[in-house]
GUZA-42588 format. One record per residue: residue in one letter; residue number from 1; x, y, z of N, C-alpha, C, O, CB in turn. Coordinates in pm, whole numbers. Glycine has a CB too. Example, Ala and Ser with C-alpha at 12.3 -4.5 7.8 and 13.67 -1.06 7.14 Angstrom:
BEGIN
@resn:A | resi:1 | nX:1319 | nY:-569 | nZ:780 | caX:1230 | caY:-450 | caZ:780 | cX:1320 | cY:-330 | cZ:780 | oX:1424 | oY:-332 | oZ:846 | cbX:1131 | cbY:-447 | cbZ:905
@resn:S | resi:2 | nX:1285 | nY:-225 | nZ:708 | caX:1367 | caY:-106 | caZ:714 | cX:1290 | cY:3 | cZ:787 | oX:1341 | oY:114 | oZ:804 | cbX:1408 | cbY:-60 | cbZ:572
# end
This chain:
BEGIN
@resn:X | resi:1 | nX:527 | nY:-716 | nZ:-1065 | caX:394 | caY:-714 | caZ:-1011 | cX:391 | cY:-614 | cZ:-895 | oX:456 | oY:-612 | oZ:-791 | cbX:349 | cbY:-855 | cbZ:-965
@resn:X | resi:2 | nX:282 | nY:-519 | nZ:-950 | caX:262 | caY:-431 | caZ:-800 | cX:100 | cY:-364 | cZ:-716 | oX:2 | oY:-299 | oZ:-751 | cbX:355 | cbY:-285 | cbZ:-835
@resn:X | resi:3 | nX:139 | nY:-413 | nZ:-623 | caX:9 | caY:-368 | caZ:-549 | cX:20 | cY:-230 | cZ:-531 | oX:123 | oY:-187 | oZ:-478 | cbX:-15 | cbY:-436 | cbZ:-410
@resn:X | resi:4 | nX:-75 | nY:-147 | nZ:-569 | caX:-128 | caY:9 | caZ:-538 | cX:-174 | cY:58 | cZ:-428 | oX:-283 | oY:3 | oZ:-410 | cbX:-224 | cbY:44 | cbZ:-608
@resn:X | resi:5 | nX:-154 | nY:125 | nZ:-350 | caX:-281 | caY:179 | caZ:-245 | cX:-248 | cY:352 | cZ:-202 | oX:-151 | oY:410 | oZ:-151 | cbX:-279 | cbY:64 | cbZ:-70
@resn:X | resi:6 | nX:-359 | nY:388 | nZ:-244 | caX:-346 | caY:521 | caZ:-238 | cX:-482 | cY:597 | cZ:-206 | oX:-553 | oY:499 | oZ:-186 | cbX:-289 | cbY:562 | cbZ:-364
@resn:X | resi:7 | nX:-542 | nY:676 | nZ:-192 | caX:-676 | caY:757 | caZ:-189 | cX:-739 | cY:826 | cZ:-262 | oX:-846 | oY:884 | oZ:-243 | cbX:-682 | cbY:823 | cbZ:-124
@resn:X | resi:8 | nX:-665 | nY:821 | nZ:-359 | caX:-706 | caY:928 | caZ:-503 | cX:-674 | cY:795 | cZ:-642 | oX:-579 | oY:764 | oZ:-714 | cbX:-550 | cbY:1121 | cbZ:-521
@resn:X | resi:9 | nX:-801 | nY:754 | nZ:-622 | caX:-864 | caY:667 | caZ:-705 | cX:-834 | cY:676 | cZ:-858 | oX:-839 | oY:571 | oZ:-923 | cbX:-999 | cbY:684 | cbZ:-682
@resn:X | resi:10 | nX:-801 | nY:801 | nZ:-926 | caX:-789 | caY:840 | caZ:-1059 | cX:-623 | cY:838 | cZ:-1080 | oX:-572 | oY:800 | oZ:-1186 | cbX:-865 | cbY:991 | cbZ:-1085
@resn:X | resi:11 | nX:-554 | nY:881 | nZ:-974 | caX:-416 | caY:880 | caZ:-979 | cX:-330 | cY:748 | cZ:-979 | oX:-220 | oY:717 | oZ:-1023 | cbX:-381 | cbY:953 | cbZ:-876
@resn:X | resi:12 | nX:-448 | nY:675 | nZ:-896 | caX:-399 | caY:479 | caZ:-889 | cX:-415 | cY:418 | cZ:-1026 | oX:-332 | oY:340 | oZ:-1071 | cbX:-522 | cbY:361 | cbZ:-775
@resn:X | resi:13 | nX:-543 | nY:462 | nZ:-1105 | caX:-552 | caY:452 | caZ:-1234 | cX:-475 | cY:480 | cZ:-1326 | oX:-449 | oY:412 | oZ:-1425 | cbX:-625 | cbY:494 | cbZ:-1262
@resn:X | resi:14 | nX:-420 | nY:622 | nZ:-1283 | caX:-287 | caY:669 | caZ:-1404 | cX:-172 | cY:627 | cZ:-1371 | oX:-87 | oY:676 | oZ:-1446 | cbX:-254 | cbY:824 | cbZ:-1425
@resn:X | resi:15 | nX:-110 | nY:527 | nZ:-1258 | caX:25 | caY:486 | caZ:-1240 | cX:22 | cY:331 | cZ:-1284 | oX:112 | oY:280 | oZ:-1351 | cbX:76 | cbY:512 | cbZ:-1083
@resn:X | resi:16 | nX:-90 | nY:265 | nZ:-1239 | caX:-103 | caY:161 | caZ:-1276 | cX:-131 | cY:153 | cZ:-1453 | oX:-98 | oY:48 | oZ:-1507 | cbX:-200 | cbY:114 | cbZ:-1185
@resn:X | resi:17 | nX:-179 | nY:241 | nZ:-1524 | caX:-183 | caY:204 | caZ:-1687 | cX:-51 | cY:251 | cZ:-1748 | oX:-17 | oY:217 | oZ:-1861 | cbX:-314 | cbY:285 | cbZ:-1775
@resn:X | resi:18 | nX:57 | nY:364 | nZ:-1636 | caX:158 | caY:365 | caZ:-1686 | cX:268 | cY:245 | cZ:-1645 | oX:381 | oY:270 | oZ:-1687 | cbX:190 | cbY:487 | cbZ:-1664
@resn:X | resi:19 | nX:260 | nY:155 | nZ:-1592 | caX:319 | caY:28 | caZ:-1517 | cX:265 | cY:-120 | cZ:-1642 | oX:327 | oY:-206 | oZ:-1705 | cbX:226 | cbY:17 | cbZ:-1317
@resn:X | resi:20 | nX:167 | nY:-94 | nZ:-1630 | caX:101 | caY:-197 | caZ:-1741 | cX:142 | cY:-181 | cZ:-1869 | oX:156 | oY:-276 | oZ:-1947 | cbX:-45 | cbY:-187 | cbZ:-1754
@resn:X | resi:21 | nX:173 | nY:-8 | nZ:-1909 | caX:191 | caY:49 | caZ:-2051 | cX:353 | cY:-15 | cZ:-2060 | oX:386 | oY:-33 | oZ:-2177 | cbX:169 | cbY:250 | cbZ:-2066
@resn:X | resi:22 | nX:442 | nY:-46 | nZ:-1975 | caX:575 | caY:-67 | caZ:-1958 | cX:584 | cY:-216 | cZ:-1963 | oX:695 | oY:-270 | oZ:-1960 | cbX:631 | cbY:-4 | cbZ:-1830
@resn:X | resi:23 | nX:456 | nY:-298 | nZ:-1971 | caX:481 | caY:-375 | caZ:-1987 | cX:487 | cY:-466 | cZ:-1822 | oX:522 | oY:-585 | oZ:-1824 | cbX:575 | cbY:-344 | cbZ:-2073
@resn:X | resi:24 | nX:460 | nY:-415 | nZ:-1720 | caX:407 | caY:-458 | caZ:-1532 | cX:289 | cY:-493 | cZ:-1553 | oX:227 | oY:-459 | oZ:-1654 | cbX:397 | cbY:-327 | cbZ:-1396
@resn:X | resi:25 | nX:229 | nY:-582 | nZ:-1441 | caX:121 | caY:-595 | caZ:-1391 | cX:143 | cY:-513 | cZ:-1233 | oX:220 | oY:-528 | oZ:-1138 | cbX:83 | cbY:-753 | cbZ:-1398
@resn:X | resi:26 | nX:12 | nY:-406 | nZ:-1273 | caX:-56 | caY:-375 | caZ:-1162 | cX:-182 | cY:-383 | cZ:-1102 | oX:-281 | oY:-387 | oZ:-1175 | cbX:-42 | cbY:-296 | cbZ:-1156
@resn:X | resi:27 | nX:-199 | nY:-386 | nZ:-929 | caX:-344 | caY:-382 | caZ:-862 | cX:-365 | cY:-226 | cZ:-870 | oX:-265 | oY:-155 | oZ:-861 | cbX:-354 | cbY:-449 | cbZ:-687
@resn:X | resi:28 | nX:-463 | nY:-181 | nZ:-883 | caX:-456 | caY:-36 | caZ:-788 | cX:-580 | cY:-63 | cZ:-715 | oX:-675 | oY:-108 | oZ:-779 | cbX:-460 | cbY:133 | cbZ:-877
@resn:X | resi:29 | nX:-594 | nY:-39 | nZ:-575 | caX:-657 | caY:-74 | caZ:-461 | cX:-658 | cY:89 | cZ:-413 | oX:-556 | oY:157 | oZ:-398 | cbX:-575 | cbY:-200 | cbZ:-362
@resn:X | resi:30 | nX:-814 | nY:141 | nZ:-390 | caX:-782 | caY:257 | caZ:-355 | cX:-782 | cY:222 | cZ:-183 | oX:-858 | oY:146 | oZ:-123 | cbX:-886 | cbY:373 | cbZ:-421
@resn:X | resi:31 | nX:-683 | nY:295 | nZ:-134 | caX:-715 | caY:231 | caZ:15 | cX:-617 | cY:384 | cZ:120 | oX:-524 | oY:458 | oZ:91 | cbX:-614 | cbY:7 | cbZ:35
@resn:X | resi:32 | nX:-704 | nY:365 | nZ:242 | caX:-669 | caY:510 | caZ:300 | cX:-621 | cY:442 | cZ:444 | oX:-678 | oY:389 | oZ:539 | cbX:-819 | cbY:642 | cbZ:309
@resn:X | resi:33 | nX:-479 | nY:473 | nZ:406 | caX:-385 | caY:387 | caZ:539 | cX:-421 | cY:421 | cZ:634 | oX:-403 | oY:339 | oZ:724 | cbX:-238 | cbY:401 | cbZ:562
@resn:X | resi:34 | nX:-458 | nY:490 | nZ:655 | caX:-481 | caY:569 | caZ:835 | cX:-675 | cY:512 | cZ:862 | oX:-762 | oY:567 | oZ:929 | cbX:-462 | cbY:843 | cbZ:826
@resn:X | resi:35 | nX:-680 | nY:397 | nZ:787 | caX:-787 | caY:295 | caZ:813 | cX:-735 | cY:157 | cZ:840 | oX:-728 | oY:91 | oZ:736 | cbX:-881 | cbY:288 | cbZ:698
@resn:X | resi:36 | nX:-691 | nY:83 | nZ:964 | caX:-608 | caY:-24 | caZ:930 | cX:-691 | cY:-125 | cZ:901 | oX:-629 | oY:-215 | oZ:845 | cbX:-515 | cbY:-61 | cbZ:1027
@resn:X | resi:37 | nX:-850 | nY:-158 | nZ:921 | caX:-900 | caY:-237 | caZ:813 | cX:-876 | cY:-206 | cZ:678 | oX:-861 | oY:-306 | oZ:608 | cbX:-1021 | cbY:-246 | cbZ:821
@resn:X | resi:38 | nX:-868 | nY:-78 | nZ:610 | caX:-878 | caY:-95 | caZ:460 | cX:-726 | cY:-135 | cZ:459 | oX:-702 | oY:-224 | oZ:377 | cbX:-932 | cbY:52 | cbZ:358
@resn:X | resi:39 | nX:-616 | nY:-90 | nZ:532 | caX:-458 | caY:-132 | caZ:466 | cX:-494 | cY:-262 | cZ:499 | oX:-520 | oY:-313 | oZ:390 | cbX:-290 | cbY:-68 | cbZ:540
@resn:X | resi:40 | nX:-513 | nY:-357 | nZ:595 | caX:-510 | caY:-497 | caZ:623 | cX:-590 | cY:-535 | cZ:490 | oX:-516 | oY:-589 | oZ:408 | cbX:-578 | cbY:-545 | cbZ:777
@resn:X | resi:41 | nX:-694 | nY:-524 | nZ:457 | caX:-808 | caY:-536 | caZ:315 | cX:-696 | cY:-517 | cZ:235 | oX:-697 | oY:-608 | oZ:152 | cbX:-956 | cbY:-408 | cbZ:282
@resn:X | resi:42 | nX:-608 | nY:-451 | nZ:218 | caX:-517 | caY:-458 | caZ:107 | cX:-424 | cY:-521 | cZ:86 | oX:-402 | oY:-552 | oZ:-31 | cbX:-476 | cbY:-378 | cbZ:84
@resn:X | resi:43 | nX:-315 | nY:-575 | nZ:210 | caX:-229 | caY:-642 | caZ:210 | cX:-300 | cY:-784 | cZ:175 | oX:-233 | oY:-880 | oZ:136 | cbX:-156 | cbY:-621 | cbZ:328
@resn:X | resi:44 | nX:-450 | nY:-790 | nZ:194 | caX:-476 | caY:-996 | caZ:198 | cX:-488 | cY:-986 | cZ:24 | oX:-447 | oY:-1078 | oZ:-47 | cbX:-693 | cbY:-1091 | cbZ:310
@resn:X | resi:45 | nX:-560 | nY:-845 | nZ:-41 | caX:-602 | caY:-862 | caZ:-164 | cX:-474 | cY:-860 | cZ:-256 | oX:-481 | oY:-925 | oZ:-360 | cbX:-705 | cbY:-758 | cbZ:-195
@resn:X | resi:46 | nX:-354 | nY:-789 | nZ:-225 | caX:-236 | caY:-790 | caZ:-269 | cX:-186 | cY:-973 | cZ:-246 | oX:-174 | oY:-1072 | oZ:-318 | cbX:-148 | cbY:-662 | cbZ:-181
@resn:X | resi:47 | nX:-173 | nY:-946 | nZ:-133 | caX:-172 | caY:-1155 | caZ:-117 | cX:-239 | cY:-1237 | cZ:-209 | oX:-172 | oY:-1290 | oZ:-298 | cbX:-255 | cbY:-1224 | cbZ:24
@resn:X | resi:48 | nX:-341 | nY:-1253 | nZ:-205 | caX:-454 | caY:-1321 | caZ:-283 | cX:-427 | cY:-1311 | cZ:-417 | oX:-415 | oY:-1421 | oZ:-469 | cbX:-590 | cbY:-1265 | cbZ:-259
@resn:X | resi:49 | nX:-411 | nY:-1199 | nZ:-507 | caX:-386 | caY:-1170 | caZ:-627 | cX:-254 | cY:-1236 | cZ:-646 | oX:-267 | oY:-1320 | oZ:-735 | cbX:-394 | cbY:-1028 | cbZ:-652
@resn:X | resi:50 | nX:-149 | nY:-1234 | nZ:-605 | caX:-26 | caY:-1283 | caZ:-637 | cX:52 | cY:-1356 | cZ:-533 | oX:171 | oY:-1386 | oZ:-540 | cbX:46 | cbY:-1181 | cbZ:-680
@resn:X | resi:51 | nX:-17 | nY:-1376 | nZ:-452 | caX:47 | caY:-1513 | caZ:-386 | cX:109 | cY:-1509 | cZ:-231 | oX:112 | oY:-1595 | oZ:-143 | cbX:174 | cbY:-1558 | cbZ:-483
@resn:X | resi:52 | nX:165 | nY:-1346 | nZ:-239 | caX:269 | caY:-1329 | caZ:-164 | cX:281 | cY:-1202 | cZ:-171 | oX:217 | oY:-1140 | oZ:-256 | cbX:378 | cbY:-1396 | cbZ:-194
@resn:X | resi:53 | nX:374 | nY:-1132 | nZ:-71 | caX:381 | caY:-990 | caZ:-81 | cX:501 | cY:-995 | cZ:-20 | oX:521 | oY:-1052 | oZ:87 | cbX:269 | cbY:-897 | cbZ:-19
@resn:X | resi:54 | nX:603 | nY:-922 | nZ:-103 | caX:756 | caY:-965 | caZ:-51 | cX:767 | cY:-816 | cZ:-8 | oX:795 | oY:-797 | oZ:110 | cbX:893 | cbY:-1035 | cbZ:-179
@resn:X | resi:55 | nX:746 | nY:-699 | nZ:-94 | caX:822 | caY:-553 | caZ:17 | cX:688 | cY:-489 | cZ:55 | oX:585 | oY:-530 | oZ:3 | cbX:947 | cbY:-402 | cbZ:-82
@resn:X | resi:56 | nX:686 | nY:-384 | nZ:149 | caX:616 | caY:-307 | caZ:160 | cX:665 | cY:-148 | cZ:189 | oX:752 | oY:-110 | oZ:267 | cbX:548 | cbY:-365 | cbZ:237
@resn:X | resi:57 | nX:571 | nY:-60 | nZ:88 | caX:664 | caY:43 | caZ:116 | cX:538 | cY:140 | cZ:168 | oX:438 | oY:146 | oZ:97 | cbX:769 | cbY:98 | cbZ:-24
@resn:X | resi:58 | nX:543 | nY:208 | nZ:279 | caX:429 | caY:340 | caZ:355 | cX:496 | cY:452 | cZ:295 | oX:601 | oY:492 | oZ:347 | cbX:423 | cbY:365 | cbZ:557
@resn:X | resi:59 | nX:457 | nY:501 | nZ:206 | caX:500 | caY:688 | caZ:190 | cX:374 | cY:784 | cZ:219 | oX:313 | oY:860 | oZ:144 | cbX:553 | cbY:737 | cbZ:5
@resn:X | resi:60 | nX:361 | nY:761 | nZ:323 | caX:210 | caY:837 | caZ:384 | cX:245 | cY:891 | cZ:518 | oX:308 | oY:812 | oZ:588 | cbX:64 | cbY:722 | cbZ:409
@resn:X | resi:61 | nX:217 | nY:1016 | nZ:572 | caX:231 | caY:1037 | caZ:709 | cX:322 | cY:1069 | cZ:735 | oX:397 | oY:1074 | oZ:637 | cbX:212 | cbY:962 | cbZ:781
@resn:X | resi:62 | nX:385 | nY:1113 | nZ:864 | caX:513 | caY:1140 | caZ:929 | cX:571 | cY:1022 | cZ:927 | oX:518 | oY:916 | oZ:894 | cbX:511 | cbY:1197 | cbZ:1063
@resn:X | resi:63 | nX:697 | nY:1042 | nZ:969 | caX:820 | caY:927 | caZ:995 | cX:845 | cY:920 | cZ:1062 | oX:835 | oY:1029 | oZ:1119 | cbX:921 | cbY:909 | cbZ:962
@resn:X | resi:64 | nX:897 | nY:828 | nZ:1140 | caX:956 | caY:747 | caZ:1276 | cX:1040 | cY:684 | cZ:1268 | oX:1024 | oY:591 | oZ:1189 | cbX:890 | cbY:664 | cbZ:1341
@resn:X | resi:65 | nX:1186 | nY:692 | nZ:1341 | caX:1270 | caY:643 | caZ:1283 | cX:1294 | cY:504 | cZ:1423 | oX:1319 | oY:506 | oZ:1544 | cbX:1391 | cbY:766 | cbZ:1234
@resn:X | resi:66 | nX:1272 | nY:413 | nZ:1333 | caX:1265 | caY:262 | caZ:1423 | cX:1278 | cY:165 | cZ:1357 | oX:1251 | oY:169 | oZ:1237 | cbX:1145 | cbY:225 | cbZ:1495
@resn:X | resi:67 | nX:1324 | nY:45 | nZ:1421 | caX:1321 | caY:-68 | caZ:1318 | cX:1156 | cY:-91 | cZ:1311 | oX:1090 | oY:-48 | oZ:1407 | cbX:1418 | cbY:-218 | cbZ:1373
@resn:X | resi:68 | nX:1097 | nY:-147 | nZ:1219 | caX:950 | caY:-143 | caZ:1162 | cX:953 | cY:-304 | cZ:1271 | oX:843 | oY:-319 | oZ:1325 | cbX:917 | cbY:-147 | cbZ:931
@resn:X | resi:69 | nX:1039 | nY:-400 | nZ:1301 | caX:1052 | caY:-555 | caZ:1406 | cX:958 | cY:-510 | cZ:1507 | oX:870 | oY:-586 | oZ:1548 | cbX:1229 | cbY:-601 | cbZ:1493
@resn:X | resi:70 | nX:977 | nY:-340 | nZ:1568 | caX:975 | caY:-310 | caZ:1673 | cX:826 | cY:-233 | cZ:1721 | oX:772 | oY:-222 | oZ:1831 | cbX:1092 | cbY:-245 | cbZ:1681
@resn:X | resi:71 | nX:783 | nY:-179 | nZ:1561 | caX:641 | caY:-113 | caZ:1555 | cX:575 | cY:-175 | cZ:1607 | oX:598 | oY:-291 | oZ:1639 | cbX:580 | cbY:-87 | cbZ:1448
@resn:X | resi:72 | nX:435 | nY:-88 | nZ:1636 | caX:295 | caY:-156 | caZ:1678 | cX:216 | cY:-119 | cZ:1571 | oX:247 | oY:-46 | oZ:1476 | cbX:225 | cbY:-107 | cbZ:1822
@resn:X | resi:73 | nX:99 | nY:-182 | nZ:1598 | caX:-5 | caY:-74 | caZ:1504 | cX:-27 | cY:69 | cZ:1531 | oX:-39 | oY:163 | oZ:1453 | cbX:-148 | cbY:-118 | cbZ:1510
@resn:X | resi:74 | nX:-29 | nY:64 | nZ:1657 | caX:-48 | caY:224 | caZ:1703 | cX:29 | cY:347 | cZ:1652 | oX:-21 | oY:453 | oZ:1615 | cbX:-20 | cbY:233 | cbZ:1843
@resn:X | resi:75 | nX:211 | nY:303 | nZ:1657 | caX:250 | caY:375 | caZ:1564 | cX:265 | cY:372 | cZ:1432 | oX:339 | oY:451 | oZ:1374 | cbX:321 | cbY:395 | cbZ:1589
@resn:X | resi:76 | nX:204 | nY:293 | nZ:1380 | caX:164 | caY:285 | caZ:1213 | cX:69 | cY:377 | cZ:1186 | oX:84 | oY:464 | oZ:1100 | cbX:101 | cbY:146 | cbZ:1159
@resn:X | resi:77 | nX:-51 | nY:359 | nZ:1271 | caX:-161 | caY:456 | caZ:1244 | cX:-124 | cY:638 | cZ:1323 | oX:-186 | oY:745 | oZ:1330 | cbX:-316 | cbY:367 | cbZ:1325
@resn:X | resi:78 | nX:-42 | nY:607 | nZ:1350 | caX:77 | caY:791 | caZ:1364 | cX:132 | cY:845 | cZ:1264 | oX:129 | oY:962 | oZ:1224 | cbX:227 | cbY:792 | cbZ:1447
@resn:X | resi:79 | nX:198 | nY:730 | nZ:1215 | caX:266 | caY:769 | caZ:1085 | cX:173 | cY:818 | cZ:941 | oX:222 | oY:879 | oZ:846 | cbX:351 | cbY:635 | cbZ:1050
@resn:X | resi:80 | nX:37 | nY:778 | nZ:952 | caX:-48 | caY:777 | caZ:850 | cX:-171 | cY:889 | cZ:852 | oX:-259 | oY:897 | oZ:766 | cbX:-95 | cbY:643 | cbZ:846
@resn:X | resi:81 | nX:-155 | nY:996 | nZ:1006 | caX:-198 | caY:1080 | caZ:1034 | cX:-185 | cY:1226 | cZ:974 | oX:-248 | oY:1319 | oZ:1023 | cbX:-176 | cbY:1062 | cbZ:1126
# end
């Protein structure tokens, strides 16, 4: 099971029918991290849909190298800039 979030709405469409085509369930949630209402909107709808949300992975933005224990929001919304 996987939650989607990305900004290009057609591309969430084509990973998620190739995930489903394999035989996965996917969300695709178009959502634009460097909005932390829409990522928060995503983590509850990822929740909600399946219960729970065990990893999370950001491949958006610059990097910071820190334990994530130690982040704020502030540098979340840096990283997504």
């Amino acid at each position: 099971m996987v939650g989607l979030a990305a900004r290009r709405h057609e591309r969430l469409q084509e990973v998620s029918a190739d995930i489903r085509a394999s035989g996965g369930i996917a969300i695709p949630v178009p959502t634009d991290v460097s909005d932390e209402q829409q990522a928060t909107s995503f983590v509850e709808r990822v929740h909600q849909e399946f219960g729970r949300l065990d990893i999370l992975v950001n491949n958006a933005g610059m990097l910071r190298i820190s334990s994530v224990l130690d982040a704020n929001t502030s540098e979340w919304r840096d990283m997504t800039m």
